[in-house]
C-alpha positions in Angstrom: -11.4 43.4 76.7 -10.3 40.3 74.3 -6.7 40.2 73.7 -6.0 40.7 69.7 -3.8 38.1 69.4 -5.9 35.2 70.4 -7.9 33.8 67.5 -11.9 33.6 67.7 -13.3 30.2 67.1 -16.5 30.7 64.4 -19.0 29.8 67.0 -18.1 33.1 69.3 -20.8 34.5 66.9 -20.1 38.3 66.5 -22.7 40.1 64.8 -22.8 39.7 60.9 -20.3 37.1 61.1 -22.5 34.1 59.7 -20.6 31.2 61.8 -18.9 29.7 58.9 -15.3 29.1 58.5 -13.7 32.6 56.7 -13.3 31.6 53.0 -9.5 29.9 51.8 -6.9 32.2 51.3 -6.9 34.1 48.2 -10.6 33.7 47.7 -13.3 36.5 48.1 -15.6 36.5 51.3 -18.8 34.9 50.1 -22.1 36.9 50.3 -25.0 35.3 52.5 -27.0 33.2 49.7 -24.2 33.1 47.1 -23.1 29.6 45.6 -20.5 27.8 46.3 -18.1 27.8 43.0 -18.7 24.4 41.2 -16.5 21.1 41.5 -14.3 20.5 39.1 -15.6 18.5 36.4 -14.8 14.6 36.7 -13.0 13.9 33.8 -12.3 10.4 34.4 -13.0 8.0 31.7 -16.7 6.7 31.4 -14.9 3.4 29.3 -17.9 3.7 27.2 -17.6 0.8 24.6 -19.1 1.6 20.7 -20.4 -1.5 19.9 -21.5 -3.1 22.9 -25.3 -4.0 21.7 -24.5 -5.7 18.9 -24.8 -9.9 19.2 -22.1 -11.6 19.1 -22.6 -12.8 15.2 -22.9 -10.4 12.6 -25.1 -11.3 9.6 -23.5 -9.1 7.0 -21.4 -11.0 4.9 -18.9 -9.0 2.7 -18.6 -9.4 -1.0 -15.6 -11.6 -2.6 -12.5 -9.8 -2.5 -9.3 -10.9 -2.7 -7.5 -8.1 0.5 -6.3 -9.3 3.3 -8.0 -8.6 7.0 -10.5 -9.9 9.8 -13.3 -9.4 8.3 -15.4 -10.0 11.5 -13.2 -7.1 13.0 -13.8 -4.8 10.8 -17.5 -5.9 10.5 -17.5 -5.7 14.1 -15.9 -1.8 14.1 -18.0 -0.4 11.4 -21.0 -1.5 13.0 -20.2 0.3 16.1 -19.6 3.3 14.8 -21.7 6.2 15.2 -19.7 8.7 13.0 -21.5 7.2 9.9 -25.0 6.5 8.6 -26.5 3.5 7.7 -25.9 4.2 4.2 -22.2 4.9 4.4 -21.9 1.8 5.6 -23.7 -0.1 3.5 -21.5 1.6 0.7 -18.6 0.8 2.5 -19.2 -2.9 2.7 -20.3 -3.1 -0.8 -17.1 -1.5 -2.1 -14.8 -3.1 -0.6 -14.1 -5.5 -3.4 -12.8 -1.8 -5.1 -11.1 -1.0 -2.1 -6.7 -0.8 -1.8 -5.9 -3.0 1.1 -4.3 0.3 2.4 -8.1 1.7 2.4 -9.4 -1.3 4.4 -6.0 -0.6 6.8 -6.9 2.9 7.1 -10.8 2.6 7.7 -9.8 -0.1 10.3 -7.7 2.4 11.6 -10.0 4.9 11.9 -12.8 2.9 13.5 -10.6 2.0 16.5 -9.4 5.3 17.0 -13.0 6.4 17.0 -13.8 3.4 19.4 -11.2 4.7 21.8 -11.5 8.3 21.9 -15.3 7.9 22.5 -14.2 5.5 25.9 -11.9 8.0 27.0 -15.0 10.6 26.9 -16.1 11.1 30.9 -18.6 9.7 32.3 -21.1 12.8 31.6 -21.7 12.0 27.9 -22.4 8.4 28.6 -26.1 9.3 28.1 -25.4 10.9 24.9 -23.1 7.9 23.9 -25.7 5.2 25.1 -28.5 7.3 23.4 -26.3 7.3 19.9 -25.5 3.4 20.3 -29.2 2.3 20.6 -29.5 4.8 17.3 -26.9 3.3 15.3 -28.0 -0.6 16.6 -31.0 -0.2 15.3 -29.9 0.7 11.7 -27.1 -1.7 11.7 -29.9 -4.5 12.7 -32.1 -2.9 9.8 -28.7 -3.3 7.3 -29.0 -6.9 8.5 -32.6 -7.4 7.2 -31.9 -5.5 4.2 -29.1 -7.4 3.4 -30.7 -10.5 4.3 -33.3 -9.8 2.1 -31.5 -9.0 -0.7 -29.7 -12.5 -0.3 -33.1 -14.0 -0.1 -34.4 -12.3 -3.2 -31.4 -13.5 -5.1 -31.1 -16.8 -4.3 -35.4 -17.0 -5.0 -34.3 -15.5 -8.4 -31.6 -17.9 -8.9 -34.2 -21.0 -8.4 -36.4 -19.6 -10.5 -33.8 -18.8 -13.3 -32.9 -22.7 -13.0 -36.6 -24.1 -12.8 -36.9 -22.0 -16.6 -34.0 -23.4 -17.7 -35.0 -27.1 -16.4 -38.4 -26.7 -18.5 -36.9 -24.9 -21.4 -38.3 -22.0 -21.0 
């Protein structure tokens, strides 16, 4: 007869005892089959940067204004963003010769806290993130050609305005 008082290692094998360690204190004995309970989630910061793709230049020039800011900053920080549409930016830029240089402060503002909440997001949306910055690249390089060609069409229209005029017509 085993004395009570000696412990049992796991390997001693008595019948229905599956030869695991007995579960940690306070938890339930696990049924044969059952899953484990998940790992906590990793929370730690994926560092994803909004913004990344774009080149290094920007070809989006902003109308005159007379405000006072980095305007290849800002350029740089509403291009990243993935909160708006191509459109809202394009209005953006275009109004800013409207704009309160406390608007210009605050929409700065605003894209870097957006910039640094989304690389504080763990590293489990990084798919999601890198799948929304591809997205939002692409429109911000198709702003680019439309911008582009608007600057074309206008300086065409311009030579063509002066070459009447040079002819008197």
């Amino acid at each position: 007869m085993q004395d009570q008082s000696t412990p049992v290692p796991p390997s001693a094998g008595h019948a229905g005892h599956s030869g695991a360690f007995p579960p940690p204190a306070g938890q339930p004995p696990m049924s044969p089959g059952a899953m484990p309970p998940p790992q906590p989630e990793d929370n730690t910061p994926a560092n994803f940067q909004l913004g990344a793709l774009l080149p290094e230049k920007l070809n989006v020039k902003i109308p005159a204004h007379s405000l006072s800011f980095d305007e290849n900053l800002f350029l740089r920080l509403l291009a990243g963003s993935i909160s708006l549409s191509r459109d809202e930016k394009k209005r953006i830029i275009d109004t800013i010769p409207k704009l309160k240089q406390s608007q210009v402060d605050e929409l700065i503002r605003i894209f870097e806290e957006e910039k640094f909440k989304f690389s504080q997001l763990s590293k489990k949306h990084v798919p999601q993130l890198e799948k929304l910055a591809k997205q939002h690249y692409q429109e911000w390089m198709d702003l680019e050609t439309s911008y582009q060609s608007e600057q074309k069409k206008a300086t065409d229209q311009a030579a063509a305005d002066e070459i009447r005029k040079s002819l008197g017509i």
